[in-house]
C-alpha positions in Angstrom: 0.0 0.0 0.0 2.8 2.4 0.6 4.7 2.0 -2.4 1.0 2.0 -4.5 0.5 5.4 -2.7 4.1 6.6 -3.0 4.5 5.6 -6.8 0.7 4.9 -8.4 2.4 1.6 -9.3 0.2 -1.4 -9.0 1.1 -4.9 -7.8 0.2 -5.8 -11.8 2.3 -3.7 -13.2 5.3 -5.3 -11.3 4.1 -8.9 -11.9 4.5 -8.3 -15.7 7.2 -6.3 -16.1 10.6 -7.6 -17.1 13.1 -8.7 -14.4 16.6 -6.9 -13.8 18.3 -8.0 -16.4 16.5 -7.2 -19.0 15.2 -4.1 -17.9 18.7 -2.3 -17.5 19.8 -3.4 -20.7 17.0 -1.9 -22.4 17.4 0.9 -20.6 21.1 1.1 -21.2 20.4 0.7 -25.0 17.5 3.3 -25.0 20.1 5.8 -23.0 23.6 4.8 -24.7 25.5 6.5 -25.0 25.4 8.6 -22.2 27.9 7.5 -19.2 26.2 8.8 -16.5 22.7 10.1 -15.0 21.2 12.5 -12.4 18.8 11.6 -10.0 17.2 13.3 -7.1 19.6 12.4 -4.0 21.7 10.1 -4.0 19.0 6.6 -3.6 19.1 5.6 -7.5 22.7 5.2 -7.8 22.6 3.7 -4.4 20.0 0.5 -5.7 21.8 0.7 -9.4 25.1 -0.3 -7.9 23.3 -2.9 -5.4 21.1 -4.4 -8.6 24.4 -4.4 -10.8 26.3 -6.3 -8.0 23.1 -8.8 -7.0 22.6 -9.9 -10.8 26.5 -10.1 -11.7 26.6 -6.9 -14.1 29.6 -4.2 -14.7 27.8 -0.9 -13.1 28.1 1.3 -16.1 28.1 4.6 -15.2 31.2 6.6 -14.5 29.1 9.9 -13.3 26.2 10.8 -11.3 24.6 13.8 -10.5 22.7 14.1 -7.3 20.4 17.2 -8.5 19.7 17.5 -4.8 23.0 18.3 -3.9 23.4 20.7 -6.7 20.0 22.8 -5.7 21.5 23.0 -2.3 24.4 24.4 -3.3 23.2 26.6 -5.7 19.2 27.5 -4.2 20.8 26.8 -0.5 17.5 24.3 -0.3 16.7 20.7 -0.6 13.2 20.7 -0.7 11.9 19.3 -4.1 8.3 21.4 -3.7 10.4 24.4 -2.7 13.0 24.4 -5.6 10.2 23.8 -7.7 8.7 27.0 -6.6 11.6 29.0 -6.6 12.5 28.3 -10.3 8.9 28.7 -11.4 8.2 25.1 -12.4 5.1 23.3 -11.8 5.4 19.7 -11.3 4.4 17.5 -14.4 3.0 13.6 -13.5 3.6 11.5 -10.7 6.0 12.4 -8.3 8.6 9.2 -7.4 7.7 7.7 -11.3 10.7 7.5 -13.2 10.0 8.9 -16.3 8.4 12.0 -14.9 10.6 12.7 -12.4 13.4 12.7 -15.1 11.3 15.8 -16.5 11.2 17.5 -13.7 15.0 16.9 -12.9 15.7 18.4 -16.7 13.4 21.4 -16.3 15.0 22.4 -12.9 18.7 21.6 -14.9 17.6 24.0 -17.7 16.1 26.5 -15.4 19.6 26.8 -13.3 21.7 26.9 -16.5 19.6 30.0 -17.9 20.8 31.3 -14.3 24.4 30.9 -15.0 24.6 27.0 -13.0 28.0 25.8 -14.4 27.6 22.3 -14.3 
């Protein structure tokens, strides 16, 4: 029930989609060839390199970019809702859904570089 309510993702959608393995390798052909990723904090990388190392796979990545990190240091503040608000971007989807919040990671990237973020 938490994670339902956390990510709208249904005990169906887990049961059919693909295990580990597969899943990271299409993702890594859908994203090559970049080398790295950001994610909010520092979790994703966390459970990439704990996947990579329970299923016997080379963790690929050479960067990451904890975006929370980076609005600290640049906003001085942490708090996804607030950074939101202070760049002037309205939230797009479901938070804690990968695909949007890779969105809302690139539009708060884009809204720091047109304020001089040097990355």
């Amino acid at each position: 029930d938490f994670c339902v309510g956390l990510t709208s993702i249904q005990q169906a959608d887990v049961d059919s989609a693909p295990k580990f393995p597969q899943a990271f390798a299409a993702f890594l052909s859908w994203a090559s060839p970049c080398d790295g990723f950001a994610s909010w904090g520092k979790y994703d990388r966390q459970q990439f390199e704990r996947d990579c190392r329970l299923h016997k796979k080379r963790y690929p990545f050479k960067w990451h970019c904890n975006f929370a990190g980076v609005t600290k240091n640049e906003l001085g503040m942490m708090n996804q809702r607030r950074v939101l608000n202070a760049l002037g971007i309205e939230r797009t989807g479901t938070h804690h859904r990968g695909n949007d919040d890779a969105r809302t990671i690139a539009s708060m990237a884009i809204a720091l570089l047109h304020r001089g973020w040097q990355p």
